[in-house]
N, C-alpha and C positions, 0 to 999 in steps of 0.2 A: 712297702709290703713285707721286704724281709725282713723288716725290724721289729714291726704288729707278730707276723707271724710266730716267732717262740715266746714272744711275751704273752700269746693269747696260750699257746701251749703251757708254759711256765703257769698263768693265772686257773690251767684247769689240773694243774697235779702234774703236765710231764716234768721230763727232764729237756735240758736242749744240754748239749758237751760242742764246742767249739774247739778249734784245733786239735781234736781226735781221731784219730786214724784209726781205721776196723782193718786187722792184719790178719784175722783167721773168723773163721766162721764154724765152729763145730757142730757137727752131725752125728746122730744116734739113732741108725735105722733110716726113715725115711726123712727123718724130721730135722732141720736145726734147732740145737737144743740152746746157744749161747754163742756170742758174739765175744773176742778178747781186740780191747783197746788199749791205745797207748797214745800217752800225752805227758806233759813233763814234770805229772806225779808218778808217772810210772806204767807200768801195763793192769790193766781192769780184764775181768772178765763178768758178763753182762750174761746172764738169764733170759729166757724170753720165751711166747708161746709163738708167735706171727713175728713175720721180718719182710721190711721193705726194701730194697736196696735200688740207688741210682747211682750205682760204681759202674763203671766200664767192664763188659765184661771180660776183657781183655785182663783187666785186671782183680776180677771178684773171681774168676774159675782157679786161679792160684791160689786163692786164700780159703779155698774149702777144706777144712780137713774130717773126717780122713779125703784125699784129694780123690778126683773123679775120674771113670777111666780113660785111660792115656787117649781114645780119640778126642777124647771134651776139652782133653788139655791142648794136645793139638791143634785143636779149632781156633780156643781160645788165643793161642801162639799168634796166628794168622790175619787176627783179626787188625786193621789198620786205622791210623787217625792223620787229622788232619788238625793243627793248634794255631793259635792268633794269638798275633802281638796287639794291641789296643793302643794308641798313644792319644792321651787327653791332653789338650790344650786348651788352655783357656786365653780366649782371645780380649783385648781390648775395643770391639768390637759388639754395636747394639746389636746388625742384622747385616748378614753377607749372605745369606741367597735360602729361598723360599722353603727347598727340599726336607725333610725328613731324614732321608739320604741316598747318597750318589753311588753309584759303580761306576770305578772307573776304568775306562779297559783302554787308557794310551801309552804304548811302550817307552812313556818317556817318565812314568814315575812308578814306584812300587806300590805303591795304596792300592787296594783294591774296592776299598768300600770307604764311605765318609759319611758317618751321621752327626747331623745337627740337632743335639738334643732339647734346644730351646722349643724346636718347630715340632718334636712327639709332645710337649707339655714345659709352659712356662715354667712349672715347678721344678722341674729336672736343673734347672739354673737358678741358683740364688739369689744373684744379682741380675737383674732384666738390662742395665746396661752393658751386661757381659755376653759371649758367645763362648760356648761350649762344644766342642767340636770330637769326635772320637775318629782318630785317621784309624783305619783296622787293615793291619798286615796278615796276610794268610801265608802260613810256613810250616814248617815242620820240626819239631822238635830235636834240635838239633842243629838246625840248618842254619845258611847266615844270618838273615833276619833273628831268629829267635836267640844266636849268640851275638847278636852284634848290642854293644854296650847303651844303657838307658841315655847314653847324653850324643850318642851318636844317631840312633834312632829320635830323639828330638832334631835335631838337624835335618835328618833324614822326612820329617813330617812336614817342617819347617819348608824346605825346600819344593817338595811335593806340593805344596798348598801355594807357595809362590807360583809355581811353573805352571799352575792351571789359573793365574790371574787374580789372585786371590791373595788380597792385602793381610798379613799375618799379626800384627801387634801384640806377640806373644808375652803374656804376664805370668804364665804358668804351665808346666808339664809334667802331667806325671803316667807312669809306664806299668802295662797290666797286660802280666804273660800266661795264660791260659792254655795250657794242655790239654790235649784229647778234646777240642771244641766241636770237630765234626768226623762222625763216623764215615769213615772211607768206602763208596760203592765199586769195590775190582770187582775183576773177573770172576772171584772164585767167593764173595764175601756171604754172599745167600746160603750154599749147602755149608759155611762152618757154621754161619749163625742157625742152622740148621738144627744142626749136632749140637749142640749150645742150649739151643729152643728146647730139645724132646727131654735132654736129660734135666734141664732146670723145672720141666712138668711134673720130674717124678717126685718134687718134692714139695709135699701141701701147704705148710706154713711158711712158704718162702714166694715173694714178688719179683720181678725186677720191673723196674719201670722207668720213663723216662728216656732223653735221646741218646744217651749210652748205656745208661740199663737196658735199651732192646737194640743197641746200634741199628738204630734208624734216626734217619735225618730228616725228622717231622719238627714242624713249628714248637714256638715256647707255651703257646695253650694247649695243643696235643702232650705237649710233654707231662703238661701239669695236668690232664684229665686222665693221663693214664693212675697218675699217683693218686687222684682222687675219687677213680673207680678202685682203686685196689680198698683204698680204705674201707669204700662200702661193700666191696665184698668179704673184707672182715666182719662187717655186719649183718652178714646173712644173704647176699646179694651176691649174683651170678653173671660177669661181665667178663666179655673177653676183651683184655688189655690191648692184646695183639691186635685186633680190628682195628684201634684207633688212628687212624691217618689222615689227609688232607683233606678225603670227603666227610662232610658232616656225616655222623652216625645217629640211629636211633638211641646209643649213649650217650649223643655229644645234646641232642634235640631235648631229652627228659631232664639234664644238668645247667 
């Protein structure tokens, strides 16, 4: 699907830009007027009437300019994540156990989560006499896990998968570090995304969407219907984003 996807964009006139960073966001008046990018031709600055953005907004309120006032910024500051190491292995191995995937919650390994990607869809494995396994470490940027080294974290998987009885015939590993994977619920995270919420209303041609575009920690379909109401309310259509959550909606019901 991500791969259909900018091709279908590409065959209809967009653009897709890959390993491009959006570092400012310029505003004139109430509106963004242009987006300035950088990639390893150099810095772009980009035109635009409508803007969608699924940046964290932890890190889209520093990139407004001119910047927003200090309390937006401050919110912004406040705002917390939570990131996952990923370790794929690819087992020698047709079938080790029925699940989709496991939580695991015994003090005697670091994994927190285990999916078997054979068991969401054959196709997700290439080869059917192979097992596909993704050990998912939950950490923080920063922390041990997230600095501890790609060949050490394979051991670290390796091990993990022994200690729960589970035969490893490892032919492959490779390691996939994801930052900001889940927006943090503290104590105080509601009134900054608050503050966050009223001022990003004030401005008409501008979205956020997605689970860290509204740091909320809703599913990956919520995520993507938030981005695909925003589109139709580019086209004339009047959906509130924010509604979308766990319960089906009257937006989720009509899509």
């Amino acid at each position: 699907m991500w791969h259909e996807l900018p091709n279908r964009a590409e065959r209809l006139g967009g653009q897709v830009h890959l390993n491009t960073e959006v570092v400012r966001l310029r505003q004139k008046g109430s509106l963004i007027q242009s987006i300035c990018v950088k990639n390893e031709k150099g810095m772009t600055e980009i035109p635009g009437t409508d803007f969608i953005s699924a940046m964290p907004l932890g890190e889209l309120i520093p990139r407004l300019d001119p910047p927003p006032p200090g309390e937006v910024v401050e919110a912004a500051k406040k705002l917390r994540y939570r990131a996952i190491v990923l370790v794929c292995l690819i087992l020698d191995r047709e079938k080790l156990f029925p699940d989709q995937w496991i939580y695991v919650h015994s003090p005697k390994t670091k994994v927190g989560r285990i999916q078997n990607f054979k068991n969401w869809s054959p196709d997700m494995v290439p080869d059917p006499t192979k097992t596909s396994l993704g050990m998912e470490y939950f950490c923080s940027e920063g922390d041990e896990i997230w600095s501890t080294s790609d060949a050490q974290l394979l051991e670290l998987a390796l091990s993990d998968l022994s200690g729960m009885g589970q035969p490893s015939c490892p032919l492959e590993g490779l390691i996939f570090r994801q930052a900001k994977a889940y927006p943090v619920y503290d104590a105080g995270y509601h009134e900054h995304l608050d503050v966050i919420h009223r001022f990003l209303s004030t401005i008409p041609n501008f979205r956020s969407v997605g689970r860290n575009g509204m740091h909320r920690y809703n599913n990956q379909d919520h995520s993507m219907l938030t981005a695909i109401l925003a589109a139709k309310n580019l086209l004339g259509e009047d959906h509130n984003l924010w509604s979308v959550n766990t319960a089906p909606s009257d937006d989720e019901k009509s899509s």
